[in-house]
ZATI-271162 format. One record per residue (C-alpha): residue number from 1; residue in three letters; y, z, x. Coordinates in Angstrom, 3 decimals. Layout:
ZATI-271162
+-----+---------+----------+----------+----------+
| num | residuo |        y |        z |        x |
+-----+---------+----------+----------+----------+
| NUM |     ALA |        Y |        Z |        X |
...
+-----+---------+----------+----------+----------+
end
This chain:
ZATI-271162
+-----+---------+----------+----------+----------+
| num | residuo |        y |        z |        x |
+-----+---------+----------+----------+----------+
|   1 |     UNK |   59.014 |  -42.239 |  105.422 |
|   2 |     UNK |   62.576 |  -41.635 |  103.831 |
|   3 |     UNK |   62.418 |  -44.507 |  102.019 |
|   4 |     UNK |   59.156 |  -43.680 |   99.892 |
|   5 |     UNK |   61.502 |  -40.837 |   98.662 |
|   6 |     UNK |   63.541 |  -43.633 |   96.567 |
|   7 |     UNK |   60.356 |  -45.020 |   95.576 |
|   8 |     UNK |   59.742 |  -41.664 |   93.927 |
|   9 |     UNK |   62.918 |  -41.678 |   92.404 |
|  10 |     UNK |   62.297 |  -44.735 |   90.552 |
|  11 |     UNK |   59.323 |  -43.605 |   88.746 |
|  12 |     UNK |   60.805 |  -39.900 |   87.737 |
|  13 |     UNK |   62.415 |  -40.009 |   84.208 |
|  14 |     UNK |   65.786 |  -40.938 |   83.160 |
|  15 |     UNK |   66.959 |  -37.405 |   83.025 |
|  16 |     UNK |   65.538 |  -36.545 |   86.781 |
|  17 |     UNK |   67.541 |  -39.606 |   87.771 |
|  18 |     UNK |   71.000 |  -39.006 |   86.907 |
|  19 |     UNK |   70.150 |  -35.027 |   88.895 |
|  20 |     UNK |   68.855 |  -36.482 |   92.073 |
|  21 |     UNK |   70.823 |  -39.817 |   92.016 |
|  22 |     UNK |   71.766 |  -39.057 |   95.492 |
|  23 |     UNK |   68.084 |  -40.625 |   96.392 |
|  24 |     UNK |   69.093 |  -44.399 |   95.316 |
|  25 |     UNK |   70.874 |  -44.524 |   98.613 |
|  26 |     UNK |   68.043 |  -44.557 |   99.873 |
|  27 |     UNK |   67.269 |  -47.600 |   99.016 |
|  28 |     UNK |   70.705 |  -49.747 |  101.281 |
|  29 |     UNK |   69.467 |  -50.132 |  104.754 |
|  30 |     UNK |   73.129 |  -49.603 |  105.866 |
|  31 |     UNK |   72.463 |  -45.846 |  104.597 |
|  32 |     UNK |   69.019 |  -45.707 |  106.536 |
|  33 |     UNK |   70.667 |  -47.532 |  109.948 |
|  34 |     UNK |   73.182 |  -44.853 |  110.026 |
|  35 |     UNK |   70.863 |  -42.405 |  109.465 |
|  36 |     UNK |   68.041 |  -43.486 |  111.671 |
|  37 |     UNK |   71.210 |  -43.385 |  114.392 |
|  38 |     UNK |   71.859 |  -40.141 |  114.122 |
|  39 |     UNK |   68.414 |  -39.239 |  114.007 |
|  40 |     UNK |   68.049 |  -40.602 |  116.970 |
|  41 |     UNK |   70.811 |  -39.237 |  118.956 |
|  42 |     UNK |   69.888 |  -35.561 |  117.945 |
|  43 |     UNK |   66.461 |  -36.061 |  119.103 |
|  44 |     UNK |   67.877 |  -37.196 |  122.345 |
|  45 |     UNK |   70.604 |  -34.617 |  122.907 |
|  46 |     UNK |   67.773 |  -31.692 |  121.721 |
|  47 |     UNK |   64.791 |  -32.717 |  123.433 |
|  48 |     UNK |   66.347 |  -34.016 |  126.405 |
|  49 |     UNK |   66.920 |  -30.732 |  128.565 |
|  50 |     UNK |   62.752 |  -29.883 |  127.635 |
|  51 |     UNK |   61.846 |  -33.484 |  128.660 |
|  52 |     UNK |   64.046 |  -33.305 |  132.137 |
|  53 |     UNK |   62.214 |  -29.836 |  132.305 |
|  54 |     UNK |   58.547 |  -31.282 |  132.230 |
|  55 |     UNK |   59.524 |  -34.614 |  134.282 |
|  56 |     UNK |   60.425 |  -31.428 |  136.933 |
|  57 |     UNK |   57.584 |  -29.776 |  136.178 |
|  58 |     UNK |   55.310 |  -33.070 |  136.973 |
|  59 |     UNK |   57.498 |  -34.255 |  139.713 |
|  60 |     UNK |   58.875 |  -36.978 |  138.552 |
|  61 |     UNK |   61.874 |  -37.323 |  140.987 |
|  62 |     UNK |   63.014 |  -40.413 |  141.814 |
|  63 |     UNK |   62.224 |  -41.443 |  145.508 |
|  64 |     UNK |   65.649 |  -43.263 |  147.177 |
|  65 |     UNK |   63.458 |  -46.194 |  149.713 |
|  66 |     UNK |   66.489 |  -48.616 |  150.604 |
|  67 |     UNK |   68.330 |  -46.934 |  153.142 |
|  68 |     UNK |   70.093 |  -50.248 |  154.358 |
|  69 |     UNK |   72.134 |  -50.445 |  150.505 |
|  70 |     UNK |   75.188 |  -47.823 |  149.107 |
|  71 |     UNK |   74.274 |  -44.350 |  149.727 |
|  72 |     UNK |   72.015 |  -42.737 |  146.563 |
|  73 |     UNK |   70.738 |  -40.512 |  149.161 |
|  74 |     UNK |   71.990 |  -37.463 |  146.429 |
|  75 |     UNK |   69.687 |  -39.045 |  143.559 |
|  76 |     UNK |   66.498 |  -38.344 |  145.340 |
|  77 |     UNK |   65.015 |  -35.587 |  143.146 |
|  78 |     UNK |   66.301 |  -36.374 |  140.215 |
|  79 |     UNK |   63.976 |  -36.579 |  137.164 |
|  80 |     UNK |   62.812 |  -40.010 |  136.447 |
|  81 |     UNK |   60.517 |  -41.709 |  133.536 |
|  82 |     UNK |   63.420 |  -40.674 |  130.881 |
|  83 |     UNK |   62.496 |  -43.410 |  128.925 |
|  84 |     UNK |   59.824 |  -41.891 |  127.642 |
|  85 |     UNK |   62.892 |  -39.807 |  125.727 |
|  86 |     UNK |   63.971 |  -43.201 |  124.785 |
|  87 |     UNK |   61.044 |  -44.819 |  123.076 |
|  88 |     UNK |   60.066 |  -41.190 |  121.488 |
|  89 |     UNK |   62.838 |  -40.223 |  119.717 |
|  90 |     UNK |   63.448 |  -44.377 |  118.976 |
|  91 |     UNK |   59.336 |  -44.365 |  117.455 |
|  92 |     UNK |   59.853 |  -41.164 |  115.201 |
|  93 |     UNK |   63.470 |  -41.823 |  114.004 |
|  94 |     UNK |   62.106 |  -45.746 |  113.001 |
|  95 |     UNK |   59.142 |  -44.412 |  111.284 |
|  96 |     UNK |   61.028 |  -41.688 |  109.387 |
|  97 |     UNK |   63.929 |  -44.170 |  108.190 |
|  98 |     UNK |   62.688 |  -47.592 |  108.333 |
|  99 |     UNK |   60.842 |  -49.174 |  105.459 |
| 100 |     UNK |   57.143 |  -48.958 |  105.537 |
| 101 |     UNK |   54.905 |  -51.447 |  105.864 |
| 102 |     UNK |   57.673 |  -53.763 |  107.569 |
| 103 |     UNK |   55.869 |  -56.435 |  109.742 |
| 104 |     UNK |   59.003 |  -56.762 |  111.644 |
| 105 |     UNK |   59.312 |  -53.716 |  112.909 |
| 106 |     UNK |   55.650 |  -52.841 |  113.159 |
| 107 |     UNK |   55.958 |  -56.464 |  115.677 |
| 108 |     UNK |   59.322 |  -54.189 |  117.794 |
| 109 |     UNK |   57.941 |  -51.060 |  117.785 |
| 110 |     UNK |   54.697 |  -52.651 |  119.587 |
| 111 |     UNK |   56.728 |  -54.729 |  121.792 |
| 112 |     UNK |   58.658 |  -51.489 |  122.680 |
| 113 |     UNK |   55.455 |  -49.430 |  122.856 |
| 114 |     UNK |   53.423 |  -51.623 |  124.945 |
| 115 |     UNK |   56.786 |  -52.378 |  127.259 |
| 116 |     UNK |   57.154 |  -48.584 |  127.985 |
| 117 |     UNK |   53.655 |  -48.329 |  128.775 |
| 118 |     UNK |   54.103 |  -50.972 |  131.613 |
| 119 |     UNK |   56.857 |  -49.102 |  132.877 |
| 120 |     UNK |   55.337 |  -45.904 |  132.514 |
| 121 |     UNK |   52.279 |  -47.079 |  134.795 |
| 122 |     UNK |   55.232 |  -48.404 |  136.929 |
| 123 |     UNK |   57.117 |  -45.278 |  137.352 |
| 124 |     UNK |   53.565 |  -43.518 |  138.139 |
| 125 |     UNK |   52.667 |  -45.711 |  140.586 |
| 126 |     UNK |   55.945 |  -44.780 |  142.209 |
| 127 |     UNK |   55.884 |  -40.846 |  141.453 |
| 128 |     UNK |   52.215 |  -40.275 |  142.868 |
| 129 |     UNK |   52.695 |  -42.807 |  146.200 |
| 130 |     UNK |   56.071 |  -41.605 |  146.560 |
| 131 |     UNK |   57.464 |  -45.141 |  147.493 |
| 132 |     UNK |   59.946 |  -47.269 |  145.376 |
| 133 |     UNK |   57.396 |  -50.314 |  144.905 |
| 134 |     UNK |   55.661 |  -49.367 |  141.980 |
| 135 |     UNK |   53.332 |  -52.189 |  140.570 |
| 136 |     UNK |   53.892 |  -55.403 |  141.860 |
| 137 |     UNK |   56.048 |  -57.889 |  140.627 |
| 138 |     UNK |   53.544 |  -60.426 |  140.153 |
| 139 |     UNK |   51.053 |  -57.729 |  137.990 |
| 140 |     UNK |   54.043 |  -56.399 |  136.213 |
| 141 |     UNK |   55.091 |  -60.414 |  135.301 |
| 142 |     UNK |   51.463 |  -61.035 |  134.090 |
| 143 |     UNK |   51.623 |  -58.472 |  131.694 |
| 144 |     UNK |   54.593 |  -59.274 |  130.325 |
| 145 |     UNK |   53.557 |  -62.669 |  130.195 |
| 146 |     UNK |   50.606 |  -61.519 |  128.590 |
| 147 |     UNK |   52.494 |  -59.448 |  125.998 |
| 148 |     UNK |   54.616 |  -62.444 |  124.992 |
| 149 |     UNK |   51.128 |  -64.610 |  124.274 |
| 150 |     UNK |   50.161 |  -61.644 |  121.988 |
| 151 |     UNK |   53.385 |  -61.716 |  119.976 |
| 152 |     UNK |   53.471 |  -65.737 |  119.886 |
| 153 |     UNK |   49.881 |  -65.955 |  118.751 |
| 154 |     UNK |   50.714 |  -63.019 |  116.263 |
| 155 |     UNK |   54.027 |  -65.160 |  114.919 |
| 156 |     UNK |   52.512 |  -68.529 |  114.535 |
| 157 |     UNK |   49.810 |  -67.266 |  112.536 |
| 158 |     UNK |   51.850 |  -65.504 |  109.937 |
| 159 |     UNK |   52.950 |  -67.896 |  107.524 |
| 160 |     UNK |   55.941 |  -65.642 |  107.246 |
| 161 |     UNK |   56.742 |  -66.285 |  110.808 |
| 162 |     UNK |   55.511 |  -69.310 |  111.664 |
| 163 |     UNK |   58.385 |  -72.056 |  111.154 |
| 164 |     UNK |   61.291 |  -70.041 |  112.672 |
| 165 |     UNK |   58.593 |  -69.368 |  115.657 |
| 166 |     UNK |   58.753 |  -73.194 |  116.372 |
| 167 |     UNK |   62.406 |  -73.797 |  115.794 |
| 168 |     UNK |   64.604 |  -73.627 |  118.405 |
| 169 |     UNK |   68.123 |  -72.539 |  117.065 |
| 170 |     UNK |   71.173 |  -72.604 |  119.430 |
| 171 |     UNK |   74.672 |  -70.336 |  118.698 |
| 172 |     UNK |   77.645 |  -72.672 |  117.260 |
| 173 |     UNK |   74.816 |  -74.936 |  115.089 |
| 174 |     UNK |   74.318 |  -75.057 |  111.344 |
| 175 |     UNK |   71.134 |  -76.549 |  111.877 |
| 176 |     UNK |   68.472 |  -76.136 |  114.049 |
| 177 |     UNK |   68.338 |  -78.703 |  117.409 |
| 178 |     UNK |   64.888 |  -78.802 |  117.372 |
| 179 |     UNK |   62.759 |  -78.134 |  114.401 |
| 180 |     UNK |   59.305 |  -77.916 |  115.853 |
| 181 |     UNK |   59.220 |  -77.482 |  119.781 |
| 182 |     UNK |   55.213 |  -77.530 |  119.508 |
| 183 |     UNK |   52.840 |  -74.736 |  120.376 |
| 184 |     UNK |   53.138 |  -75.265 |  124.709 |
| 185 |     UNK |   57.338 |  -75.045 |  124.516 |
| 186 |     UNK |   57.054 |  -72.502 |  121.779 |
| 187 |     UNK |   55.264 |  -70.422 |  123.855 |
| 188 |     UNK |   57.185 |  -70.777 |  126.458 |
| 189 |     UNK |   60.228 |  -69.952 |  125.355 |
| 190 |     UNK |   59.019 |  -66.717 |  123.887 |
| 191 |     UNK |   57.628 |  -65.525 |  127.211 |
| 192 |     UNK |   61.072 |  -66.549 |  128.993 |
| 193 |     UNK |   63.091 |  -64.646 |  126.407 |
| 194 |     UNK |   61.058 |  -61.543 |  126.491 |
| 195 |     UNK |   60.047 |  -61.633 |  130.462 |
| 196 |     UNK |   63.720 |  -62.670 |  130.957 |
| 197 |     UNK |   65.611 |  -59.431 |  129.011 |
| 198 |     UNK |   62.716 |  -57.287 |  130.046 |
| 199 |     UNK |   63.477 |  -57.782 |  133.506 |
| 200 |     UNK |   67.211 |  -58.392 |  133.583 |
| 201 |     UNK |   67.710 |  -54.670 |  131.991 |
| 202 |     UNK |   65.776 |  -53.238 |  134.671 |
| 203 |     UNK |   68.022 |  -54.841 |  137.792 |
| 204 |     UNK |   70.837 |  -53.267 |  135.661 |
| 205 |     UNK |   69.436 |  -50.060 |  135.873 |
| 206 |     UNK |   70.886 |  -49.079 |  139.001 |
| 207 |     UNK |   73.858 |  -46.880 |  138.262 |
| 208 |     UNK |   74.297 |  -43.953 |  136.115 |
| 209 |     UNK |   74.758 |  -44.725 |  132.757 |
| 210 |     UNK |   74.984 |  -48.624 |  133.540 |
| 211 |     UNK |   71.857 |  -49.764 |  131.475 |
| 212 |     UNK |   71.935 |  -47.472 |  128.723 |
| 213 |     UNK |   75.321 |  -47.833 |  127.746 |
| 214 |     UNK |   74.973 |  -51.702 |  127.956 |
| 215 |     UNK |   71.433 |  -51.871 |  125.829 |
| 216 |     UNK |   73.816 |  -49.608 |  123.339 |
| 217 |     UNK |   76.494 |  -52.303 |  122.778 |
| 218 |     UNK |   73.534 |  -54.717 |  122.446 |
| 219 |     UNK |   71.811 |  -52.860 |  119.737 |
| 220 |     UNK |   74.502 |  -52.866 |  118.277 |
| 221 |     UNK |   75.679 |  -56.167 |  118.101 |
| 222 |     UNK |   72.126 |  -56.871 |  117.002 |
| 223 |     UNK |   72.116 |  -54.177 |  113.998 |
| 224 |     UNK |   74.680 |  -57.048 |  112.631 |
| 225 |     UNK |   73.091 |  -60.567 |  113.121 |
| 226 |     UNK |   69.598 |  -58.424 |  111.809 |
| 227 |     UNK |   71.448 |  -56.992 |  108.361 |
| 228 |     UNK |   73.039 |  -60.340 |  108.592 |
| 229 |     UNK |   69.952 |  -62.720 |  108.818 |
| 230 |     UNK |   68.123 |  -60.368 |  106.069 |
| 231 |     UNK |   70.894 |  -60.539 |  103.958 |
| 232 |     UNK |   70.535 |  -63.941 |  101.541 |
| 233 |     UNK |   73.955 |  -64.088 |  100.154 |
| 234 |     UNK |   75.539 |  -63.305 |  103.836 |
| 235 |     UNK |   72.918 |  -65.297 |  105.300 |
| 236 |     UNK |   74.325 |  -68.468 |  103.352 |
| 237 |     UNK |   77.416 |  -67.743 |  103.765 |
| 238 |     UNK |   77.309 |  -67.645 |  107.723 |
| 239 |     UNK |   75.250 |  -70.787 |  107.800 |
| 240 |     UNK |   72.252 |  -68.948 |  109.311 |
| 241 |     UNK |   68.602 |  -68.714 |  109.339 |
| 242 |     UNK |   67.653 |  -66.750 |  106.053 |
| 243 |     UNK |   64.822 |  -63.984 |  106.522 |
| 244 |     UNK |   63.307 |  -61.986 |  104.079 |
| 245 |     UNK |   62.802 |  -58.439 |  105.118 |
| 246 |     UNK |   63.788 |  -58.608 |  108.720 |
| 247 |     UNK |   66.964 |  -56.314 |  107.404 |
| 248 |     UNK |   64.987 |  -53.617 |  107.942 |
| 249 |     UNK |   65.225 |  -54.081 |  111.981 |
| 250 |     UNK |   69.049 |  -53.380 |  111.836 |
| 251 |     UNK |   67.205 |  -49.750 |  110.821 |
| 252 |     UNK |   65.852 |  -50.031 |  114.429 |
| 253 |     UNK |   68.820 |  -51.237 |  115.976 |
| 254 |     UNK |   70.518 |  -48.476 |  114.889 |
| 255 |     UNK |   67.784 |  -46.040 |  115.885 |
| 256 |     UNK |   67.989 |  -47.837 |  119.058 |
| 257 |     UNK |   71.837 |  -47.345 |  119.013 |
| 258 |     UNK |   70.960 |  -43.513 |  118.102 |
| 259 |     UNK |   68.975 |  -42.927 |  121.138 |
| 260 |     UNK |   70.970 |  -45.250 |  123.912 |
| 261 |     UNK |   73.970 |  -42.701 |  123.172 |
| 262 |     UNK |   71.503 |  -39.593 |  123.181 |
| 263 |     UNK |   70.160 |  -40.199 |  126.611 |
| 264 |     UNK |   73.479 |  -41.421 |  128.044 |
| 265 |     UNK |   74.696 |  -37.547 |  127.491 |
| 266 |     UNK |   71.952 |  -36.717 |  129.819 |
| 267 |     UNK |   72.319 |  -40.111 |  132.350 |
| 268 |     UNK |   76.323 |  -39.844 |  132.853 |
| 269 |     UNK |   77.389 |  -39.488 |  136.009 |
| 270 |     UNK |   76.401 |  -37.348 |  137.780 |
| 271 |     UNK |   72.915 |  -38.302 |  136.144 |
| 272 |     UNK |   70.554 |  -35.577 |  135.113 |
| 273 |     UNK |   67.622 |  -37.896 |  134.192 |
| 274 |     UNK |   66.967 |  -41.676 |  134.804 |
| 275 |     UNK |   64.893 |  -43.785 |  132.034 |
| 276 |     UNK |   63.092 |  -46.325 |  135.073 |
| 277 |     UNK |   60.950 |  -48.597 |  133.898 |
| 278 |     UNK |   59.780 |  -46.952 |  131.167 |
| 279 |     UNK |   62.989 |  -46.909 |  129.686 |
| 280 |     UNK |   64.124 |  -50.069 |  131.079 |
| 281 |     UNK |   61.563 |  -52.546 |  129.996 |
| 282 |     UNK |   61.119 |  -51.264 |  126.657 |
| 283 |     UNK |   64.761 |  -51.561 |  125.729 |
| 284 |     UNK |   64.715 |  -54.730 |  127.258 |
| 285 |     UNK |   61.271 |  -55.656 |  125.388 |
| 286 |     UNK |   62.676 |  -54.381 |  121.942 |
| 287 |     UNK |   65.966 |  -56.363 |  122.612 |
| 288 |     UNK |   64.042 |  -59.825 |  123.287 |
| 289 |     UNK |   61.720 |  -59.571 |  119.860 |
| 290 |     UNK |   64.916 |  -58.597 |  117.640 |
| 291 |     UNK |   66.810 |  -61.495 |  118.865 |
| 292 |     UNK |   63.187 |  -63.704 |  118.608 |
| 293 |     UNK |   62.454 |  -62.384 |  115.126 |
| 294 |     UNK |   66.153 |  -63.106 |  113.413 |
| 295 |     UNK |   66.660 |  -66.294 |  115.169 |
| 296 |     UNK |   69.575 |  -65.557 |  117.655 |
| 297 |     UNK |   67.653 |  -65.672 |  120.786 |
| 298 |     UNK |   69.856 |  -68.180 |  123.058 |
| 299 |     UNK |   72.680 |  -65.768 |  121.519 |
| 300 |     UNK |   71.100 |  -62.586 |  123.147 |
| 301 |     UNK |   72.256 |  -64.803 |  126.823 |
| 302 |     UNK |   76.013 |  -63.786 |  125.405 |
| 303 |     UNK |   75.680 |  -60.237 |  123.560 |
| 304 |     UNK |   73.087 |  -59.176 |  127.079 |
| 305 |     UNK |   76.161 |  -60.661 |  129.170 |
| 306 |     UNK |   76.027 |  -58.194 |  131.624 |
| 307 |     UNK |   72.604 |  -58.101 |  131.642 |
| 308 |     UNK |   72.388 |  -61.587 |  132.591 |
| 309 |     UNK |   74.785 |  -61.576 |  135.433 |
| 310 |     UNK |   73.248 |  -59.203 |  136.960 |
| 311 |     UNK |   69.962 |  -60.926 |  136.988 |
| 312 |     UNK |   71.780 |  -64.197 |  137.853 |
| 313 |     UNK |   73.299 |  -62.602 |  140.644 |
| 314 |     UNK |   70.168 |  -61.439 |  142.234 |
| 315 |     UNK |   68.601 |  -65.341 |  141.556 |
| 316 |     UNK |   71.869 |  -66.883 |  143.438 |
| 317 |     UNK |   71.222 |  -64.585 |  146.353 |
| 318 |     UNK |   67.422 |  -64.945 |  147.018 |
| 319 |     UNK |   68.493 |  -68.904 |  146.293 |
| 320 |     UNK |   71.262 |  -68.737 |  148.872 |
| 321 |     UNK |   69.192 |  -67.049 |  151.861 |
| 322 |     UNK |   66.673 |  -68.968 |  151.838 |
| 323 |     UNK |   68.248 |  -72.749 |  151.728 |
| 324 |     UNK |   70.985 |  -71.168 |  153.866 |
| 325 |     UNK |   70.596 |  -68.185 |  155.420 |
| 326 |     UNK |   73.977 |  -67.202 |  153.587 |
| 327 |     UNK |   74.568 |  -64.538 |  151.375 |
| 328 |     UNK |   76.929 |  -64.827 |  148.252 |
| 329 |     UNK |   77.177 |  -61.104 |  147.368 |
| 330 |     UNK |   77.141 |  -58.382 |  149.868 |
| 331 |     UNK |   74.188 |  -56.636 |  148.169 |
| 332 |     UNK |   72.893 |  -57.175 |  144.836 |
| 333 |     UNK |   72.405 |  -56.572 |  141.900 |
| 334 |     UNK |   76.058 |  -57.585 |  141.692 |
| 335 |     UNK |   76.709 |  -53.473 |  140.571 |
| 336 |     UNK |   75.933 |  -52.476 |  144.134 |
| 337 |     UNK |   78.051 |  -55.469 |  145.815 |
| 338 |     UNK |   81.395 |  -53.976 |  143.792 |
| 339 |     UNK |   80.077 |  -50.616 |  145.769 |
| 340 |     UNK |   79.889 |  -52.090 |  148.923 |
| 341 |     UNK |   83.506 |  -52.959 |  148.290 |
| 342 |     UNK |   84.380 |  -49.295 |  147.935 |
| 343 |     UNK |   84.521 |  -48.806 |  143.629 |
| 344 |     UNK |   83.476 |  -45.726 |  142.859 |
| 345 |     UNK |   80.464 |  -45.619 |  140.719 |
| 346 |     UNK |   81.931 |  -44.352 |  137.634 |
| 347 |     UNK |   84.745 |  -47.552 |  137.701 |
| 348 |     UNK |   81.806 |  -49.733 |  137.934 |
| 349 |     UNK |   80.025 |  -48.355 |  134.941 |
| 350 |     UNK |   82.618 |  -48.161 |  132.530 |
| 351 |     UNK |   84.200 |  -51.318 |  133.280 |
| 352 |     UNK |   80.593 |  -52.940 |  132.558 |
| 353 |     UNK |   80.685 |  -51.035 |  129.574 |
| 354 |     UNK |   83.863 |  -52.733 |  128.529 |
| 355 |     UNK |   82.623 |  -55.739 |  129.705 |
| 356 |     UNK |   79.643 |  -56.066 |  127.797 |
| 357 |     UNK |   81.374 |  -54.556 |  124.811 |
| 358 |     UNK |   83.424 |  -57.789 |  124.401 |
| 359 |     UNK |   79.785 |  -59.781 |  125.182 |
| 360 |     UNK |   78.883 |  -58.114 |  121.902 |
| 361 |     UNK |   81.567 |  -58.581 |  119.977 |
| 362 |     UNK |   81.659 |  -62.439 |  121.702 |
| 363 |     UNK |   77.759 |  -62.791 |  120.045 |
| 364 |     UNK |   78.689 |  -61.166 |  116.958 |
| 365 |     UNK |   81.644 |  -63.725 |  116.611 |
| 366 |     UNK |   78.903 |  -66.999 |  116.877 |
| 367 |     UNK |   77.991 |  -65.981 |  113.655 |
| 368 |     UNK |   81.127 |  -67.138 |  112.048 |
| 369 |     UNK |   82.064 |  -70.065 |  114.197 |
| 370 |     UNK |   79.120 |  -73.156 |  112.869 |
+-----+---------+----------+----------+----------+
end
C-alpha cells in the first residue's frame, strides 16, 4: 500500500518533489524489507498479550498426551494456535509494504494462508477433543499434497513462471542439471519441497522458542537469495537464475523476519503462547514457495539445516525400529533425545539457534561459490 505513495510522488510537480523527496525511498525494496520487518515485529509484540488473551478466552491450551517422553507436564494450559499472530501481523505488514499487484507474493501469501488454515483446523481438532492427534497424518498430507498441485498447475501456466518451474537447479552450479524435468517430476518435486518444509518445521516445534527462532534465520537468509535473484546486475554477477519482480518477496521475508522475532518475545522460555500448526505449517509453507519461486530450492535442505535434521532424525528412528527393533536416538525429534540426556531446554534452543544461524549463513554463501 506504501508503495502507491511513491507512485504518487512521481506524478506531483517538480516543486512538490524536491519537499516530499523523502517518498522516492519508497521505491528500494531494501527500504520496504526493513520496514515491513519492523512492522511486523510491533504488530507481534502489541497484539500478542490480546491474542494470548482470546486463545484463553476460547481455550486454546495446549493438551500434554505423551506421558512416556521429557516432562512438559507444566505446558498443559498454555495458549496454543499463536500462529494465527504469525500469519496476521505477516498478511497486513506484506500488504502494507510490499508492491501491489506482485504475483509472487500474491502465490506466498496463499501458500501461507491456505497452510495456516490446515493447521488451524489441526489445532481445533485438538482444542475441542482435547487429545494431541489432531487431523490425521494421512488427511493433513493430502492437503498439502493437494496445495502443492494448485501452486504447480498455477506456475506452469504462467509464462512468467513456467521454465524455472521445470528446471531443476542444484547449489554450487552455474547452470541448471536438468533443464526440463517434465510435468510428472516437476510436480513432484514441488509437492516434496513444500510437504517436506511444511512438515519438518512442525517436528521442530517442540521446544520453546525452537521453531520460531530457526524459521527467523531462514527468512532471513532467504530475504538475500530473493533481493539477490530479483536483482539483474547481482543476479549476473552471482551466476544465478535472473527473475524479474520476485525482489519484492525479500519484502516478505523480511515481514516474515519481523514477525518470527515478535512472537519469539511471547514463545521464550518459559513460553507464554505456542504457534502449533497454524503457525508451524504456514512458516514452513511460505519457506518452501520462496525457495521454489527464486530457484534455490535444494539450497533451502542447507539454510532449513536444523529443520531437516530434525525430520531426518525422526525418519532414521521409525526406519531403525522397524527393520531392527533398535532405536538410534533415545526419543525423537532429536530436540527431545538431547533432553533425555539431561540439557536443559533453554541450552537446546539456543544452541539450535546458533546452529542454524551458520546453516543460513552456509546457504547464503552457495551463492558465491559456482
Amino acid at each position: 500500500m506504501f508503495y502507491w505513495l511513491y507512485e504518487l510522488w512521481l506524478k506531483m510537480p517538480d516543486d512538490w518533489k524536491i519537499h516530499l523527496s523523502p517518498v522516492r525511498m519508497l521505491n528500494y525494496i531494501t527500504v520496504r524489507a526493513f520496514c515491513g520487518a519492523g512492522t511486523a515485529f510491533l504488530l507481534s509484540v502489541i497484539l500478542g498479550p490480546w491474542v494470548i488473551r482470546q486463545l484463553v478466552r476460547f481455550k486454546a491450551k495446549q493438551y500434554v498426551r505423551r506421558k512416556d517422553g521429557p516432562d512438559h507436564g507444566h505446558k498443559e494450559g498454555t495458549p496454543t494456535m499463536g500462529g494465527i499472530l504469525i500469519v496476521g501481523s505477516i498478511l497486513v505488514s506484506t500488504c502494507l509494504w510490499a508492491m501491489p499487484g506482485n504475483m509472487y507474493v500474491a502465490l506466498v501469501l496463499a501458500t501461507l494462508a491456505f497452510m495456516a488454515v490446515v493447521g488451524f483446523w489441526d489445532d481445533y481438532a485438538k482444542v475441542v477433543r482435547k487429545e494431541s492427534k489432531g487431523l490425521t497424518a494421512g488427511r493433513k498430507m493430502s492437503l498439502e499434497i493437494l496445495w502443492s498441485g494448485v501452486m504447480f498447475a498455477v506456475l506452469v501456466n504462467l509464462p512468467e513462471t513456467r521454465v524455472n518451474t521445470l528446471t531443476l537447479m542444484v547449489p554450487f552450479f552455474k547452470l541448471p542439471v536438468i533443464p526440463d524435468m517434465g510435468y510428472v517430476m516437476g510436480f513432484i518435486f514441488v509437492a516434496l519441497i513444500i510437504v517436506g518444509a511444511c512438515n519438518a518445521v512442525n517436528l521442530t516445534d517442540g521446544l520453546d522458542g525452537l521453531a520460531i527462532g530457526c524459521s527467523g534465520s531462514a527468512a532471513l537468509a532467504y530475504l538475500i537469495m530473493a533481493y539477490s535473484a530479483g536483482h539483474a546486475m547481482l543476479s549476473d554477477y552471482l551466476l544465478i537464475p535472473f527473475v524479474p519482480g520476485v525482489g519484492e518477496l525479500a519484502v516478505f521475508c523480511g515481514c516474515l523476519l519481523g514477525a518470527c522475532l515478535g512472537f519469539l518475545w511471547y514463545n521464550c522460555h518459559p513460553a507464554k503462547v505456542f504457534m502449533g500448526d497454524t503457525g508451524s505449517l504456514a512458516l514452513g509453507g511460505a519457506i518452501a514457495m520462496v525457495a521454489i519461486l527464486i530457484k534455490q530450492e535444494l539450497v533451502l535442505i542447507i539454510v532449513g539445516g536444523v529443520f531437516v535434521i530434525e525430520a531426518l532424525s525422526v525418519i532414521m528412528q521409525v526406519t531403525s525400529f522397524k527393520l531392527t527393533g533398535r532405536r538410534i536416538f533415545a526419543m525423537t525429534p532429536i530436540h527431545h533425545h538431547f533432553e533425555k540426556k539431561q540439557w536443559s531446554e533453554t541450552q537446546i534452543t539456543v544452541r539450535f539457534w546458533i546452529i542454524s544461524i551458520i546453516f543460513a549463513l552456509l546457504g547464503v554463501l552457495t551463492l558465491k561459490i559456482r
